[in-house]
C-alpha angles and dihedrals in degrees: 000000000000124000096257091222111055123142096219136023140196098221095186093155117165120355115293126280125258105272122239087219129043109247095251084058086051102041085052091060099049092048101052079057092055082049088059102041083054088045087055096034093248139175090203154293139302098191107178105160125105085232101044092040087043094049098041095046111013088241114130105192130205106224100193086166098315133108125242137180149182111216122201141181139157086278118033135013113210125178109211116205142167119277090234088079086051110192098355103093085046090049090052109029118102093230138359139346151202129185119211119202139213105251092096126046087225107038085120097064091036080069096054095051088046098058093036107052111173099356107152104185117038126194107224134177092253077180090060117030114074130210099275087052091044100051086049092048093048085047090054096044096030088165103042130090117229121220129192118252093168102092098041093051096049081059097044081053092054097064096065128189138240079260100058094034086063096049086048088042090057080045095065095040091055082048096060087044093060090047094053079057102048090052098047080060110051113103133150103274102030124121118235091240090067099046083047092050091054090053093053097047094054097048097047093049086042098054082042094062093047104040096031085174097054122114096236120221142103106058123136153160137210120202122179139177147198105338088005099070091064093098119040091225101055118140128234119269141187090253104128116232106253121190120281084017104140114237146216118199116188133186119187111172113182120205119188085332101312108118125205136179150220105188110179130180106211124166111217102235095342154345122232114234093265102056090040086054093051097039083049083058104051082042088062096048095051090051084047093047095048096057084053102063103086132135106280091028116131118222097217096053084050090058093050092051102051098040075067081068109054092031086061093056091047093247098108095105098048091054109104112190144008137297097255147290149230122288143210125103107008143107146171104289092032143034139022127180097212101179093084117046131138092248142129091248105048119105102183121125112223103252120192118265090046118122113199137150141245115224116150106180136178127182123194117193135249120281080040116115101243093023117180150069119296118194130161115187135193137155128228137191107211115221144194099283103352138020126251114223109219100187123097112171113101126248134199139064081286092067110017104052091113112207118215 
């Protein structure tokens, strides 16, 4: 019978999961943390992002307003979790657990001291944990110096390996499927709800059926029309798709916590000139775009080329982010590897073993001829001496007029 008020639980209910990863890829990446911890002269790691916590330990946690960590040193990695998942973290997790429970307002950080006994300096995400985390950590930990990891880890995710290039690469490839979907779906009278629901379904059997192991959640899709398509997050709504109304469609299949996309600008029957004219143009910056991902490009300078573009055909200023960035385990509530985004101030040189995408997008208002929001999206792994571009599914008025 346990003892109904302990502060802490192993919860190793059940046999582990089968792993996305294998446990060399795994061990690789734990050890390129310890290699850090040794670079920075650190007792060990605090990891409390869902992407660093993902990546280190395969263990993708649901917060609901709890914490949550991954703690490493040179010699265990242990993820920490609420009592309220049970056995899951520990399932999933490569390495060890412990489950904290609620009886104790600090059972969380009870965790941390027990698993870091006499550490004196702690790595720690300054890029994820706020004011109020950082004052109880440093309550917890009142003699030890905190040091950021955050930076150095986000650089150790954007090299990935052949294991994690065939996942993205099954990414892309689920993406396409649920295009495939969305556009089956679009008809005049439809609301934008219903074509988004057929994506998602399609993508979600479809990752089922190929990673029969894998936790699913997480995938979505927006699809938006007419006014809707001006911002590339919209959300969807219950406006029902009308002829000539511009179109986004947007897969986003998520596997084990890496997300990838498929964005798509379609028009339902036709497109006046103005809108084909317009759509021709951000066609032409993301070929453009495409050739110009190769190993040793800058992505600043990217950026710069292909803003000549738009500028000569006076769109520059309708343009709103930037032309892409890198991928792995993010999503759109975590994660981001900003070191290497297709923007004006990024400095960083495409290395292989990067995956980033390509999505040149502009949006004109409404009242304008040709309103709306134009994107074109697709994903490349950039290789030793050439990319590899991972995205099927067509683009352009050749291919995304959509007939009723």
């Amino acid at each position: 019978m346990p003892n109904e008020l302990l502060r802490l639980q192993n919860m190793h209910n059940g046999e582990k999961a089968v792993p996305t990863f294998s446990a060399a890829e795994m061990t690789r990446r734990q050890d390129g943390l310890r290699k850090i911890l040794t670079e920075l002269k650190l007792d060990a790691a605090i990891l409390t992002s869902y992407h660093n916590i993902c990546y280190f330990s395969d263990f993708l946690y649901c917060y609901f307003g709890r914490r949550y960590a991954f703690v490493v040193t040179p010699q265990k990695a242990i993820s920490v979790s609420a009592g309220i998942d049970a056995g899951q973290p520990w399932r999933r997790t490569f390495g060890d657990n412990v489950t904290y429970t609620d009886w104790r307002r600090d059972n969380y950080f009870h965790a941390l001291q027990e698993s870091l006994p006499g550490v004196k300096r702690l790595g720690i995400e300054f890029d994820h944990v706020n004011i109020e985390l950082r004052k109880l950590l440093q309550d917890s930990f009142p003699e030890v110096e905190f040091v950021d990891i955050g930076s150095p880890t986000m650089w150790l995710r954007t090299i990935k390996s052949a294991e994690e290039i065939a996942l993205i690469k099954e990414g892309a490839r689920t993406a396409d499927i649920g295009g495939e979907a969305v556009r089956d779906a679009i008809r005049e009278g439809v609301p934008e709800y219903e074509v988004a629901l057929a994506g998602t379904q399609a993508m979600v059997r479809h990752i089922a059926k190929t990673f029969p192991h894998a936790e699913l959640m997480d995938t979505w899709v927006w699809f938006q029309s007419g006014i809707n398509t001006d911002g590339a997050h919209n959300p969807v709504t219950s406006r029902k798709v009308q002829k000539g109304d511009i179109l986004s469609l947007n897969c986003f299949p998520m596997i084990s916590g890496y997300y990838t996309a498929l964005e798509r600008t379609l028009f339902l029957d036709h497109a006046s000139d103005e809108h084909l004219r317009i759509w021709e143009v951000n066609c032409k910056v993301h070929r453009r775009g495409l050739e110009l991902l190769k190993p040793g490009a800058r992505c600043g300078d990217v950026a710069t080329e292909l803003n000549d573009i738009y500028r000569s055909h006076g769109l520059l200023g309708y343009r709103s982010f930037g032309y892409g960035h890198s991928f792995g385990v993010l999503s759109h509530y975590y994660g981001r590897e900003a070191g290497v985004e297709l923007r004006e101030d990024i400095n960083t040189v495409l290395q292989p073993g990067m995956v980033v995408s390509m999505e040149p997008m502009v949006t004109l208002p409404e009242g304008m001829t040709g309103a709306g929001g134009y994107r074109e999206h697709d994903i490349l792994v950039i290789g030793e001496n050439s990319s590899e571009n991972i995205t099927k599914f067509p683009f352009g008025p050749e291919h995304n007029i959509v007939k009723p």
